[in-house]
MIFINU-658143 format. One line per 2 residues: number of its first residue (from 1); for each residue x negated, y, z of C-alpha. Coordinates in steps of 0.2 Angstrom, whole numbers. Example, Ala and Ser with C-alpha at 12.3 -4.5 7.8 and 13.67 -1.06 7.14 Angstrom:
1	-62/-22/39 ~ -68/-5/36
***
This chain:
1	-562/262/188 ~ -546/255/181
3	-539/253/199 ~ -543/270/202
5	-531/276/189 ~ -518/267/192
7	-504/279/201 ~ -498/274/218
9	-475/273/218 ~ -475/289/230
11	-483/298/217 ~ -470/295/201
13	-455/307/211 ~ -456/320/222
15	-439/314/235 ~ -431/327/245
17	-430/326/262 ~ -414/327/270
19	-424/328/289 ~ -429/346/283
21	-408/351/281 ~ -400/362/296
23	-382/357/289 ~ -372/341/287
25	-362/348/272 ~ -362/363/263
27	-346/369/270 ~ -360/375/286
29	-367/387/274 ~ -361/404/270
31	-360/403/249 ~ -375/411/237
33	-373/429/232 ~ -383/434/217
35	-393/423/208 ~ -408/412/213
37	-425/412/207 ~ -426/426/194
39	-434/438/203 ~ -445/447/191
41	-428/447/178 ~ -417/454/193
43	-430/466/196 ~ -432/470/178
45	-413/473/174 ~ -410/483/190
47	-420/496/185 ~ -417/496/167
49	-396/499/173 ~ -402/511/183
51	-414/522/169 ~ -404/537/163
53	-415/542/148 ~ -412/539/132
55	-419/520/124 ~ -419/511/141
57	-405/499/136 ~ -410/481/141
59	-413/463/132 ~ -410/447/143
61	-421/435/138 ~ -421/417/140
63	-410/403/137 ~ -394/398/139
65	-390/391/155 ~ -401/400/166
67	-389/410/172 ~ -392/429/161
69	-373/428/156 ~ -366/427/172
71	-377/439/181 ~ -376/452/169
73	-360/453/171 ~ -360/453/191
75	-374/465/191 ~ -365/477/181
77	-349/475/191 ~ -357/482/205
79	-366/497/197 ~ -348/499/189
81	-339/501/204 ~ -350/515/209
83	-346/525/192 ~ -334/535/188
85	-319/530/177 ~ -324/538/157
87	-310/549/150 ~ -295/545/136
89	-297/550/119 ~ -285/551/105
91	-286/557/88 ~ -274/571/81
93	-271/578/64 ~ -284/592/58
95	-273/607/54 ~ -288/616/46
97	-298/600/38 ~ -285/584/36
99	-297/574/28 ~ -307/578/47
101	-295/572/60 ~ -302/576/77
103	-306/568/92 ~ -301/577/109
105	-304/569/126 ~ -296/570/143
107	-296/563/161 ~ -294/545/162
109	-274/541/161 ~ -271/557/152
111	-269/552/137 ~ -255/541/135
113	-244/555/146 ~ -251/566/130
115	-245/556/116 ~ -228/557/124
117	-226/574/127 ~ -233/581/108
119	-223/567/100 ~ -208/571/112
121	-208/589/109 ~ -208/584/90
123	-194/573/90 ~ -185/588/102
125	-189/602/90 ~ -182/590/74
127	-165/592/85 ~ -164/609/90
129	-172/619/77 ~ -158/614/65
131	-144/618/77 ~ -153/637/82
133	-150/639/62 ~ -132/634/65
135	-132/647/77 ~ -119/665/75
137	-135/675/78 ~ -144/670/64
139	-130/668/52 ~ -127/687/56
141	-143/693/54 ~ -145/680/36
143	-128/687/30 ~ -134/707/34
145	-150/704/25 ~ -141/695/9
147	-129/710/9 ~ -143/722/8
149	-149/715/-5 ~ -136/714/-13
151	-131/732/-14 ~ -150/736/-19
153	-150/723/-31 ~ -133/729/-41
155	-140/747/-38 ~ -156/741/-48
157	-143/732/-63 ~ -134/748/-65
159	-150/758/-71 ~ -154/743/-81
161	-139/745/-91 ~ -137/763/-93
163	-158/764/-99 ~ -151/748/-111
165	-137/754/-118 ~ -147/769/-126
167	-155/756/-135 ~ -138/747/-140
169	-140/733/-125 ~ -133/727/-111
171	-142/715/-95 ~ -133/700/-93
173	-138/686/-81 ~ -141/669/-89
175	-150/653/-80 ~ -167/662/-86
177	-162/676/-75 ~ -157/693/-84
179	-157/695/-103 ~ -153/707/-115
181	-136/703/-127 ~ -134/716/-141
183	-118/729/-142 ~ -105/727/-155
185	-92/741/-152 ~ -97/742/-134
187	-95/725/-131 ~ -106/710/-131
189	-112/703/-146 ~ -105/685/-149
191	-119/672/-153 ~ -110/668/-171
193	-110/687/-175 ~ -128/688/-172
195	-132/673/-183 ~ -122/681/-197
197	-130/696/-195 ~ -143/700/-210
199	-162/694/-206 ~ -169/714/-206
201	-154/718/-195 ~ -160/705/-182
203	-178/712/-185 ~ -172/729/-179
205	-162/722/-164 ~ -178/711/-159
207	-188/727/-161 ~ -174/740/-150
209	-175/724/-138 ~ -195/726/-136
211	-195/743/-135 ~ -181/741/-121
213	-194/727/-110 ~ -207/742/-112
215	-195/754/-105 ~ -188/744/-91
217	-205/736/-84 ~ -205/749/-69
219	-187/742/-66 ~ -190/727/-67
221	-207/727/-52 ~ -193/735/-44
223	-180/721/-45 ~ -194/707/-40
225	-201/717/-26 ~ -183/718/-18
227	-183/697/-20 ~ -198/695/-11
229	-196/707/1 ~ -180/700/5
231	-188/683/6 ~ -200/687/18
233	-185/696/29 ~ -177/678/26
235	-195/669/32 ~ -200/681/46
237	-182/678/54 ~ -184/660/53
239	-200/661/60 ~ -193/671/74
241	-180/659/78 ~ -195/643/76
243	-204/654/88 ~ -189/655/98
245	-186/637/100 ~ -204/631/101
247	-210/644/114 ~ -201/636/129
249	-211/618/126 ~ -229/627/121
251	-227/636/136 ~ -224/619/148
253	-239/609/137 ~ -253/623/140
255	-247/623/158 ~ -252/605/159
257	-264/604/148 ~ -274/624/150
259	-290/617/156 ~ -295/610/143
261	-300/622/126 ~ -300/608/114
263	-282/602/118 ~ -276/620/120
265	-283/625/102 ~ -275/610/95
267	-257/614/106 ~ -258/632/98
269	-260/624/79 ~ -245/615/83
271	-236/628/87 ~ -243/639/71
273	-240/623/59 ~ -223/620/65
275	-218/640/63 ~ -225/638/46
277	-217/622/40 ~ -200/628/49
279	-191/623/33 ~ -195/605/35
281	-188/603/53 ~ -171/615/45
283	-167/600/35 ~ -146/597/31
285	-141/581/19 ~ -133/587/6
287	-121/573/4 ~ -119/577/-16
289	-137/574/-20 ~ -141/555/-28
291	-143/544/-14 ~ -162/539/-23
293	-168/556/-21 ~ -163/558/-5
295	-171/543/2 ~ -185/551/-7
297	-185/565/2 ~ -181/555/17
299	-199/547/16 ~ -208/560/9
301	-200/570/27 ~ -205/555/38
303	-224/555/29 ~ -225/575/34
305	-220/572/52 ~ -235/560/53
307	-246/573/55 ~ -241/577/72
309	-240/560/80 ~ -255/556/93
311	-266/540/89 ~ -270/535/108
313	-287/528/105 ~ -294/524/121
315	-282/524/136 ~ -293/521/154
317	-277/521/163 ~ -279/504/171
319	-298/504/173 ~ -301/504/192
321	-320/510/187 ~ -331/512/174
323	-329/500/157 ~ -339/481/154
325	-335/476/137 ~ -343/458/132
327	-339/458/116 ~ -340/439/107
329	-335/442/89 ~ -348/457/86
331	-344/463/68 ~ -343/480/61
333	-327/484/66 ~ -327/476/81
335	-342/486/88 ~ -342/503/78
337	-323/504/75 ~ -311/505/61
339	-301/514/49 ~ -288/503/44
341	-278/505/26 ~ -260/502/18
343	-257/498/-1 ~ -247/510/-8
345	-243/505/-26 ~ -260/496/-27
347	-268/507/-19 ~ -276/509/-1
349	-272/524/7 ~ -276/529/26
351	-273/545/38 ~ -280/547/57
353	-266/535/63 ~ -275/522/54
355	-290/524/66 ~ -295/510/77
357	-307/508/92 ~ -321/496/93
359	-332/489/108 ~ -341/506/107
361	-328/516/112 ~ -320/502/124
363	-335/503/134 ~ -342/521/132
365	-347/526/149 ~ -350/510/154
367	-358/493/148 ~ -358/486/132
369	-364/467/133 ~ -367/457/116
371	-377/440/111 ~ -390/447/99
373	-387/433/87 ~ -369/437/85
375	-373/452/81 ~ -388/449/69
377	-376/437/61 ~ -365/450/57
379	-367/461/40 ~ -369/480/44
381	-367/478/65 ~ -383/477/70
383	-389/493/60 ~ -374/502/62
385	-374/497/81 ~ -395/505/83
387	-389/520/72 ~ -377/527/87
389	-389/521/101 ~ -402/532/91
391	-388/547/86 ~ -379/547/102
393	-363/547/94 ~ -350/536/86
395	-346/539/69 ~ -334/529/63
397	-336/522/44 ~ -326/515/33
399	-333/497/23 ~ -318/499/10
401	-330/506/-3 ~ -343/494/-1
403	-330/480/-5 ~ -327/483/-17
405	-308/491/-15 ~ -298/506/-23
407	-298/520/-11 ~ -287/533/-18
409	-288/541/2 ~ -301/541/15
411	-305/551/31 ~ -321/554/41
413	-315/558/60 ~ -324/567/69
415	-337/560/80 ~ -336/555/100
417	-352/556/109 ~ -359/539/116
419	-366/538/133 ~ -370/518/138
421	-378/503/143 ~ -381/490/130
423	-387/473/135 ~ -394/461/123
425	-394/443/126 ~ -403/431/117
427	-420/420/118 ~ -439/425/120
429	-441/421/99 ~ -426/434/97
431	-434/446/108 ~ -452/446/98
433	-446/443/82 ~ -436/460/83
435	-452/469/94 ~ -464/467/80
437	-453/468/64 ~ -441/481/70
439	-449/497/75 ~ -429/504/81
441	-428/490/92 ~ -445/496/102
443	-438/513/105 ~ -419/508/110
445	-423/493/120 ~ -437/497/132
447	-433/485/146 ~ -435/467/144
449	-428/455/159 ~ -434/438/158
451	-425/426/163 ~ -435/409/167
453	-429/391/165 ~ -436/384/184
455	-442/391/199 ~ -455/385/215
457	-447/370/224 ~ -450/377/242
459	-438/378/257 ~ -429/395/253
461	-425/389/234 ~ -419/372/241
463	-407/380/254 ~ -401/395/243
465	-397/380/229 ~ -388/373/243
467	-379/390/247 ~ -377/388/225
469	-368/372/230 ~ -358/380/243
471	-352/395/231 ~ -346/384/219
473	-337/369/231 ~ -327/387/239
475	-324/395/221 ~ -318/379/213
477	-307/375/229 ~ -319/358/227
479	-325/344/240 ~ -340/351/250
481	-357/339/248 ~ -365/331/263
483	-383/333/265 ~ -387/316/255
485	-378/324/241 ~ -387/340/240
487	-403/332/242 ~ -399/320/226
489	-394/336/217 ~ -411/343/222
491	-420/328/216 ~ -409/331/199
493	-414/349/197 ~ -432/344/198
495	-428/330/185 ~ -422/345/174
497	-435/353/177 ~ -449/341/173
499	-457/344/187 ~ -462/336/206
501	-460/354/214 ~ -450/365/203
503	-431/367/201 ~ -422/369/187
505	-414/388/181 ~ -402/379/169
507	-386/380/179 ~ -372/376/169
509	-382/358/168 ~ -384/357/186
511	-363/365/189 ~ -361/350/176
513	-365/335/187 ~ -357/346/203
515	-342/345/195 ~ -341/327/188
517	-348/321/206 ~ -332/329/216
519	-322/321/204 ~ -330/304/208
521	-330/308/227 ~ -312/309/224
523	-309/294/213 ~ -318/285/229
525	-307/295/241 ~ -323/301/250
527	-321/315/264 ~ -335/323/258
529	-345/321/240 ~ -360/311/245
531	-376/305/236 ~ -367/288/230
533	-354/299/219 ~ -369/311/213
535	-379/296/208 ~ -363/290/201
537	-361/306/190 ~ -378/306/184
539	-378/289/177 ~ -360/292/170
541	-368/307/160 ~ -380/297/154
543	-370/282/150 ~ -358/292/138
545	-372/299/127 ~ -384/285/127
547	-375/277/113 ~ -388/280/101
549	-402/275/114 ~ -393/257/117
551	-390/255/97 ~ -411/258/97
553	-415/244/112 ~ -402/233/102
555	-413/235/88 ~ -430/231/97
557	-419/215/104 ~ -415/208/87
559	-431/209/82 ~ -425/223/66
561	-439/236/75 ~ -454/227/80
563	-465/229/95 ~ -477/217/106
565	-475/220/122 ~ -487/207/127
567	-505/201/119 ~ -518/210/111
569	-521/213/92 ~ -534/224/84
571	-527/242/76 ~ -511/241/84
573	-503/251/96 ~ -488/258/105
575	-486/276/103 ~ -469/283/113
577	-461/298/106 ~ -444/308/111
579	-426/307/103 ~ -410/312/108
581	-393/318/102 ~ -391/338/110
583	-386/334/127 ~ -397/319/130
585	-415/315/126 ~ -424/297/128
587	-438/287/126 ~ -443/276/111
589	-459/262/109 ~ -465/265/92
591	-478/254/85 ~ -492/264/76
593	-503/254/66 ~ -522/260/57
595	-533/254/44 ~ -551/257/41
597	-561/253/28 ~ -576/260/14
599	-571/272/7 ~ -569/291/3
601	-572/298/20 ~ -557/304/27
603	-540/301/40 ~ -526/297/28
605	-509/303/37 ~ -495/291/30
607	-481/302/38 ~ -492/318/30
609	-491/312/14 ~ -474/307/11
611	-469/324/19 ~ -461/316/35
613	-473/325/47 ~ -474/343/55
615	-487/355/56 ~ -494/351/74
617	-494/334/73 ~ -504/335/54
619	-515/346/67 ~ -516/333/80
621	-520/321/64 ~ -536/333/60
623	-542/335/78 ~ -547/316/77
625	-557/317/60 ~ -567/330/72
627	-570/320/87 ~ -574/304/78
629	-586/318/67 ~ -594/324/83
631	-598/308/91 ~ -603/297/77
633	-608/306/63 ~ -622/317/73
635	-634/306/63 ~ -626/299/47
637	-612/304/37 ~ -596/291/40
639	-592/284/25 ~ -575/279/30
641	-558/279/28 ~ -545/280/39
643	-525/275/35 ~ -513/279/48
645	-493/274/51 ~ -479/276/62
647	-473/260/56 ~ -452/259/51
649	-451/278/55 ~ -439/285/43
651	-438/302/53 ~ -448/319/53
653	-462/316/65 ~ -468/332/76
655	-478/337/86 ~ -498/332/93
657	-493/319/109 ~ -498/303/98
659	-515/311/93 ~ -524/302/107
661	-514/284/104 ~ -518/286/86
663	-538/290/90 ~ -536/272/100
665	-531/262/86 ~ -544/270/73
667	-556/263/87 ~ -552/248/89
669	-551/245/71 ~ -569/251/69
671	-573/243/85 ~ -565/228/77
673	-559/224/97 ~ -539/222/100
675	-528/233/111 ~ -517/226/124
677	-499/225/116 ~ -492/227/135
679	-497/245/138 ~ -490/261/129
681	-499/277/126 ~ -494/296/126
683	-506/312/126 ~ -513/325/115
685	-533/326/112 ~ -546/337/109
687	-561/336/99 ~ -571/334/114
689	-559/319/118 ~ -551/328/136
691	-532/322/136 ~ -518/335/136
693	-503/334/144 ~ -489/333/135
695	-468/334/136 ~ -456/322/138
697	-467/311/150 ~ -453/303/159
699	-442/298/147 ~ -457/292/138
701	-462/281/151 ~ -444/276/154
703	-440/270/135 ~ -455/257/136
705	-449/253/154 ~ -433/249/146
707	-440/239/132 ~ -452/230/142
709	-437/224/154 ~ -424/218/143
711	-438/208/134 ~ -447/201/151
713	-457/212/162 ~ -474/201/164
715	-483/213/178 ~ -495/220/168
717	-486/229/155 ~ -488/250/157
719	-492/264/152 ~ -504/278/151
721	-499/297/152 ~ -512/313/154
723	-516/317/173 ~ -511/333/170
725	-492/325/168 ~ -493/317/186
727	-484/332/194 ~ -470/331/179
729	-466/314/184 ~ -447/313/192
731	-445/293/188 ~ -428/282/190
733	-429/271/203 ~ -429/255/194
735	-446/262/185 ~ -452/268/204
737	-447/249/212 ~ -455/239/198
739	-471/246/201 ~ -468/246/221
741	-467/226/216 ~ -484/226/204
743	-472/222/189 ~ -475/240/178
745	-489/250/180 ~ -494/271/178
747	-512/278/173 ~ -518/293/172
749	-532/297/166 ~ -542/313/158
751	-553/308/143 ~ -552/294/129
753	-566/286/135 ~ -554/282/152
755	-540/276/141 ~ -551/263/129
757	-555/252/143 ~ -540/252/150
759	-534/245/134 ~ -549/236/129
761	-556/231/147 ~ -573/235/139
763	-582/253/145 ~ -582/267/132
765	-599/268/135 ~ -611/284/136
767	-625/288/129 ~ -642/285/136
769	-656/297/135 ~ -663/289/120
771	-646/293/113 ~ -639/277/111
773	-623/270/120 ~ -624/252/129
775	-624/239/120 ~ -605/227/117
777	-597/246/124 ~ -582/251/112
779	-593/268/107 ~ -610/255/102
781	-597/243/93 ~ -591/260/83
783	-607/266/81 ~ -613/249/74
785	-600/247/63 ~ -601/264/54
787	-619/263/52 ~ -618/246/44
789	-603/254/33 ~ -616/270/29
791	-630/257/24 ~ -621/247/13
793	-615/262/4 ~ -634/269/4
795	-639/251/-5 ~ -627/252/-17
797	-631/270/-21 ~ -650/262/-23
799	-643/250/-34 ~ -632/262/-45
***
């Protein structure tokens, strides 16, 4: 039966054929286009990009690697091209609502052509407003109102007088305007006379003076009327002359800009706001005014003048069609937008100038492409970023409060509708974890595209891998491969994959070794890359981070980490687990040891109880007390204890792919029959005792290859692995040639009871109908033992 397990050399790789290849070298081929072996993904995110309802935005599952990068942004290039290019947008000073500044849109291109026409026009009217007040004209017109006023105003005085010299006054004007001086002979009262004067004398005059206000009210609302009405003659002819000036460049920006309400409205407020602030563009320096307060002013003028400057906040001018934004720092700001601040006097201050776009606006219209852990990492984004998906509009907030700063300013602009694609990448975790626990994500994500990490190894994968070969030799202006070559790379990817006919979906480690083989190919001066420099490559990879890995085999060499590779001993056996340091992941022998003796019933996990194990392999530790419990204790209770140790591991162990290596030494030790030393063991069980497959499998099998070799391969060293594993096994070729040469050997097998005698050479042994297993088979020597174990207890429980 052993024989019969034992796996044939053509069944440890799956080699490709190079007989099967209609091309020497890849530069026969046309290169790929689009992406190879994600179908139900492609499907997936092609329809998603092209769903138009509201919530069908898309999450790219799958790891890094595969490929969901690189399409997503190809995919969307296409659909891009057929879209039209969005509009500009800019935000202007609210005339009616400051604290509002509003958004207004126009054709893509528009906008920056805007900014400099209203800001030109600006700048122009700051010129030519102040020289039409210079102008003849107006002076005429200024004087001619003065003098009328002038005439009404002395007019006014006179009756003033006459009605206060019947009360024994006169009007005279003072910097308080007009006040009434006493009479003294007809003339004036000096101040020294009135002070000399007796204190009931002054009473009377302050008396005659009230009664004179009384008197001269009506006079008076006559004399303020005539101000006003001449200051309104003073405004109006101002105006006209504003309106004068500004009318010639309205007139050429609503011819431009007519076909659009919102940009007319906001021209005509313009307009209005310049006409009513004409006072401020009429500026002349007095030269004898203090230099501080007119550099004051100066400021105060330039701050006013703000308000018609033009933020341009999205200029499409040199998009060819519609916007792809990847945006790789995902923060607030950098996705919603921001309103940026200046300290004034300690103080942050803002206006709609301050206003800043984020990846939102960048890529409204278009695609919006993010890494969904990016985001999550960032505080505020990922709500604020579903909050406009669900809305339909951006609204840009300011994060100032929340840190805590002194705002003495702050504006709230006025939203810009949102119509995009957003595209989440991350892994399947990511995808389920936000699917159960974020009831938004369900509504606003409604596509998921899949992206796998392997794909079917058949004849139209290999040749469009080949075509992926092809691409990159022409688009990296690299050597082309011969056929050798690509059938190496072929036999790498399903290395990658794990798996004897699959092919691996993680490209950038497959572009990696493409790479560093043209580089060997040229260091060798080949023609053409060929399977020498990819083999080259590969070893070279592994040779640079196999560091740790040769520090470990040093270790087993020395003798510091013990392991037999050779002999037999009883509870003893090599286990094989994975290590690695990122990028690269080997094989180590690890001894695993087990005691049994009476006691409290029971598997004692060493690694368990000194916390350096994981959940599933405490699991795997659990399954065994249940098989054990099944097979032997139908009968009896076991009255056993069980020690297990990974012995001189100093690590976290994980994982359930030593459960069946463990279940092997606690047999022998109750079978009290050694386990060859020369054979390692890898494979989950069940309680029923069926081996499971398990990962890793062939750098499992490599690491004791490894060991065994550099301590002496004796021709009967091995190991054994789950059947299930056969089709996973993508070996080196030094594994492949010692067992072509008898020298390592491969098992597979399905059950424990398979595996026992391969270690034991004695049959597991089945139960006969009687219910008893053969007698000298490893399951009678259990049995026997734990019954003799169960009876000495039972006597001494007699005896107690």
């Amino acid at each position: 039966m052993i024989n019969q397990l034992r796996l044939a050399p053509e069944r440890l790789t799956s080699p490709c054929k190079i007989e099967g290849f209609d091309f020497n070298t890849t530069a026969d081929l046309k290169p790929l286009k689009g992406i190879i072996g994600q179908d139900r993904a492609v499907e997936a995110l092609d329809f998603g990009l092209r769903m138009k309802k509201k919530g069908y935005n898309i999450y790219i599952a799958g790891l890094s690697g595969t490929g969901r990068s690189s399409y997503a942004n190809s995919i969307t290039e296409k659909l891009a091209e057929e879209m039209p290019i969005p509009d500009d947008w800019v935000y202007v000073y609210n005339f009616k609502n400051p604290d509002k500044p509003k958004a207004l849109n126009m054709e893509a291109g528009l906008a920056i052509q805007f900014k400099k026409e209203i800001e030109g026009v600006i700048e122009q009217l700051r010129k030519e407003i102040p020289v039409a007040f210079l102008g003849a004209e107006y002076e005429t017109q200024k004087n001619e109102v003065f003098r009328e006023f002038q005439e009404l105003n002395q007019n006014i005085i006179l009756k003033l007088n006459d009605k206060a010299k019947q009360f024994g006054f006169i009007f005279k004007e003072s910097e308080q305007g007009l006040v009434t001086v006493p009479l003294i002979e007809g003339r004036p009262m000096k101040q020294e006379e009135y002070s000399s004067l007796p204190i009931s004398e002054m009473e009377r005059l302050r008396e005659q003076s009230n009664q004179l206000s009384l008197e001269t009210i009506e006079i008076f609302n006559q004399l303020k009327g005539l101000e006003e009405e001449m200051r309104l003659r003073i405004r109006k002819l101002d105006e006209d002359i504003g309106y004068s000036v500004i009318n010639y460049f309205i007139k050429k920006l609503l011819q431009r800009y007519g076909h659009r309400d919102n940009i007319v409205e906001y021209i005509n407020q313009i307009e209005q706001d310049v006409v009513d602030n004409i006072s401020k563009f009429n500026k002349v320096n007095n030269e004898d005014e203090a230099q501080q307060l007119l550099m004051m002013q100066m400021k105060n003028d330039e701050n006013f003048f703000n308000r018609y400057k033009v933020n341009l906040f999205i200029n499409n001018s040199e998009l060819k069609h519609a916007p792809i934004i990847n945006e790789a720092n995902p923060t607030f700001a950098n996705i919603l937008g921001a309103i940026e601040y200046r300290n004034e006097m300690g103080a942050l201050k803002t206006d709609f100038t301050q206003i800043k776009a984020g990846a939102l606006h960048t890529a409204n219209g278009g695609f919006l492409i993010l890494n969904i852990k990016e985001v999550l990492s960032q505080p505020y984004a990922w709500e604020s970023l579903k909050r406009a998906l669900k809305t339909g509009e951006i609204n840009i907030e300011s994060l100032s409060k929340n840190m805590g700063y002194i705002v003495t300013s702050t504006i709230k602009p006025e939203a810009i509708p949102l119509n995009l694609k957003v595209i989440l990448i991350g892994d399947s975790y990511m995808y389920r974890m936000l699917y159960e626990m974020d009831e938004d994500f369900r509504k606003l994500f409604k596509i998921m595209a899949d992206f796998d990490i392997e794909m079917s190894k058949d004849k139209e994968n290999i040749y469009r891998m080949a075509m992926f070969i092809a691409k990159h030799c022409q688009k990296e202006d690299m050597k082309h491969f011969d056929k050798t070559a690509v059938a190496r790379m072929m036999e790498y990817s399903s290395r990658l994959a794990d798996h004897q006919e699959k092919l691996t979906s993680r490209f950038n480690q497959f572009v990696e070794v493409l790479y560093e083989a043209e580089a060997w190919a040229e260091v060798n001066n080949h023609e053409y890359v060929t399977k020498e420099d990819v083999e080259k490559a590969i070893q070279q990879k592994i040779y640079r981070n196999s560091k740790y890995e040769e520090k470990l085999n040093e270790m087993f060499k020395e003798g510091n980490l013990l392991l037999d590779v050779d002999g037999e001993k009883i509870g003893q056996i090599n286990g094989l687990v994975v290590m690695g340091n990122g990028e690269y992941s080997f094989g180590k022998p690890s001894r695993i040891t087990v005691s049994t003796y009476q006691g409290k019933p029971g598997i004692i996990n060493i690694e368990r109880e000194v916390r350096k194990s994981g959940s599933i392999h405490d699991k795997g530790v659990l399954i065994l007390s249940g098989y054990l419990g099944c097979k032997f204790a139908q009968e009896q209770p076991m009255s056993l204890s069980v020690s297990i140790s990974f012995e001189q591991n100093y690590s976290m162990i994980d994982g359930d792919s030593a459960s069946s290596t463990e279940l092997y030494a606690i047999l022998s030790s109750i079978a009290e029959v050694p386990i060859r030393q020369d054979m390692a063991v890898t494979g989950s069980v069940n309680q029923k005792g069926e081996i499971q497959p398990i990962g890793g499998v062939n750098e499992k099998i490599e690491g004791f290859f490894d060991v065994c070799k550099f301590k002496g391969l004796t021709g009967n060293q091995g190991v054994i692995i789950p059947k299930q594993n056969i089709k996973n096994l993508m070996l080196k070729q030094d594994v492949i040639d010692a067992v072509k040469n008898n020298e390592f050997h491969i098992y597979a097998i399905g059950h424990v009871d398979e595996g026992i005698e391969i270690l034991t050479g004695i049959p597991a042994g089945i139960k006969d109908d009687a219910g008893r297993y053969p007698e000298g088979s490893i399951n009678y020597l259990v049995a026997k033992k734990l019954n003799q174990i169960y009876q000495k207890e039972k006597e001494s429980k007699l005896k107690e």
